[in-house]
C-alpha positions in Angstrom: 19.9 115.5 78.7 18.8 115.1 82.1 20.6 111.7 82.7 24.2 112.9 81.0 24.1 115.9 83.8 23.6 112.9 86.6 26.0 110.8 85.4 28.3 114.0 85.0 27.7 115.1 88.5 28.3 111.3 89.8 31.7 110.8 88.4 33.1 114.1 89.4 31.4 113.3 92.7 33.3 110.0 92.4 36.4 111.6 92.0 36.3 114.2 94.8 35.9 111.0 96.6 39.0 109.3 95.6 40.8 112.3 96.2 39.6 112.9 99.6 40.0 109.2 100.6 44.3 109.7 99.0 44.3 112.6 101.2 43.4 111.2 104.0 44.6 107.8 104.2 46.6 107.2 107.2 47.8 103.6 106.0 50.3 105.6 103.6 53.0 104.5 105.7 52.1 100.9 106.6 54.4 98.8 105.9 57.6 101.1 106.2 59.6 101.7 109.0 58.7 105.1 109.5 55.0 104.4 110.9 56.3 101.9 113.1 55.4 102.1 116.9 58.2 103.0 119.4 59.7 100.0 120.7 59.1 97.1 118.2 61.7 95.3 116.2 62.4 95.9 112.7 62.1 92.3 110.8 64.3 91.7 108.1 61.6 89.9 105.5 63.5 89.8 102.7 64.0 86.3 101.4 67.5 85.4 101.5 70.3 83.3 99.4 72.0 80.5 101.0 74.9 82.7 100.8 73.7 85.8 103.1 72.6 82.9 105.5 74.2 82.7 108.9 73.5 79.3 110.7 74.4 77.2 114.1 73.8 73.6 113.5 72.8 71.9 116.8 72.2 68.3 117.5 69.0 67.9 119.5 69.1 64.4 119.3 71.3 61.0 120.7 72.8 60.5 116.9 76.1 61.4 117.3 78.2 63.6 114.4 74.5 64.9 112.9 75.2 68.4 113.5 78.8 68.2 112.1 77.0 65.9 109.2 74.2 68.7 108.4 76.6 71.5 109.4 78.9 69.9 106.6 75.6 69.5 104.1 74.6 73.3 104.7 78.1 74.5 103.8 78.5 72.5 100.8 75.0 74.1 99.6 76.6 77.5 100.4 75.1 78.6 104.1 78.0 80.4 106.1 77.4 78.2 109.1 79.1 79.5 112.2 78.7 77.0 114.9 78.3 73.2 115.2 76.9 71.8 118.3 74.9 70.1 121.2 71.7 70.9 122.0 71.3 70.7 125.9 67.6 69.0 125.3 66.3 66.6 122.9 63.7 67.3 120.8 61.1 65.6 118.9 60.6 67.2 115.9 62.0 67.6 112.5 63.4 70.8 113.3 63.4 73.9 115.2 64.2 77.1 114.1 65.1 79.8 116.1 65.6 83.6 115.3 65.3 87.1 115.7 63.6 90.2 113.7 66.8 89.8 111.9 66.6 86.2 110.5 63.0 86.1 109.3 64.3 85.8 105.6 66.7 83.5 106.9 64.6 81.4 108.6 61.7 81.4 105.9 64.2 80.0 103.4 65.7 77.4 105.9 61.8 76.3 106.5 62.0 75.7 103.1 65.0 72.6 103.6 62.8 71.0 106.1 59.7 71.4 103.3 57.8 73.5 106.2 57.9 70.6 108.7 60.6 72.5 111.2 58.5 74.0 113.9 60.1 77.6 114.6 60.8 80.2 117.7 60.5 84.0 117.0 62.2 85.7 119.6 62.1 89.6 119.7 64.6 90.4 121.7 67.7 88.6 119.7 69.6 91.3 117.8 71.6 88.9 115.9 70.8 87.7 112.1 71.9 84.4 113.0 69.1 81.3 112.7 69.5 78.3 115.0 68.6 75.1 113.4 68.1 72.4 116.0 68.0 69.4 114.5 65.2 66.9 116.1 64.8 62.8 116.6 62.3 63.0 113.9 65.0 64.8 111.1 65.9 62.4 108.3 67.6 64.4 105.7 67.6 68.2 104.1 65.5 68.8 100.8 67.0 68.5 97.4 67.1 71.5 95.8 64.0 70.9 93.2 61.8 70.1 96.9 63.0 73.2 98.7 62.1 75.0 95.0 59.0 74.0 95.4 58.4 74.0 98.7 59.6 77.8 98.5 56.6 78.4 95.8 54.4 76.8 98.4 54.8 78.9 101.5 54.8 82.0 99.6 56.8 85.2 101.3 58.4 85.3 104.8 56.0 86.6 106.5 56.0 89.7 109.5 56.0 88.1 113.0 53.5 89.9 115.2 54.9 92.9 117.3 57.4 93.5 114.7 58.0 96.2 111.7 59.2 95.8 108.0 63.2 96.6 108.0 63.9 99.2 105.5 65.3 97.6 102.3 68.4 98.5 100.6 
């Protein structure tokens, strides 16, 4: 008898617990724009279709015609590219991605084409939803669409740069 009122008196314990921790949490509203400090960028982190993806194409390297080349791939898999171009420096990489808080679904798919090996720039400040894509001495060719699939699967959901808040979602 003695142990049935303990174990009583534990789980109601136990539950004023949970009750007072629900109460008080102040994490409720992590995550949502509405607990986001004054000043920092809301990131769009929704992952999105080629279709809702805005892109420059820019040659960073001496091959001439890649950027119209790519430019001319990325279209005909459906990315609304809006500029084709030179890249005042070379660069050495695969690929470098550049965007603001609202291209990080953007640029986590386009990471994706490059099968994660395009280094990438976050920049704050950009209010546009446009994502450079730089195309370096090192690039070869895009992903096929089972590789950027799977590459997808691999590196899991864009992730929230640093400094930044979650973008409301529609």
């Amino acid at each position: 008898m003695r142990a049935l009122v303990v174990v009583g008196l534990l789980a109601v314990l136990a539950l004023v617990f949970v009750v007072v921790a629900l109460v008080r949490d102040t994490q409720s509203s992590a995550g949502l724009a509405g607990g986001c400090p004054e000043g920092w960028p809301l990131a769009d982190v929704a992952l999105r279709e080629q279709k809702d993806v805005k892109i420059n194409v820019l040659n960073g390297t001496d091959r001439i015609g890649l950027a119209r080349s790519i430019g001319d791939d990325f279209t005909n898999r459906k990315f609304q590219v809006k500029k084709i171009g030179e890249e005042k420096k070379q660069i050495d990489d695969v690929a470098l991605l550049r965007y603001g808080p609202k291209g990080v679904g953007s640029a986590h798919l386009l990471r994706a084409y490059f099968l994660d090996n395009a280094e990438y720039e976050y920049d704050a400040t950009r209010t546009d939803d446009v994502v450079d894509v730089v195309l370096g001495s090192s690039f070869q060719q895009l992903a096929t669409t089972t590789e950027v699939n799977q590459s997808l699967g691999d590196l899991g959901p864009p992730v929230l740069p640093t400094g930044a808040c979650p973008m409301p979602q529609d």
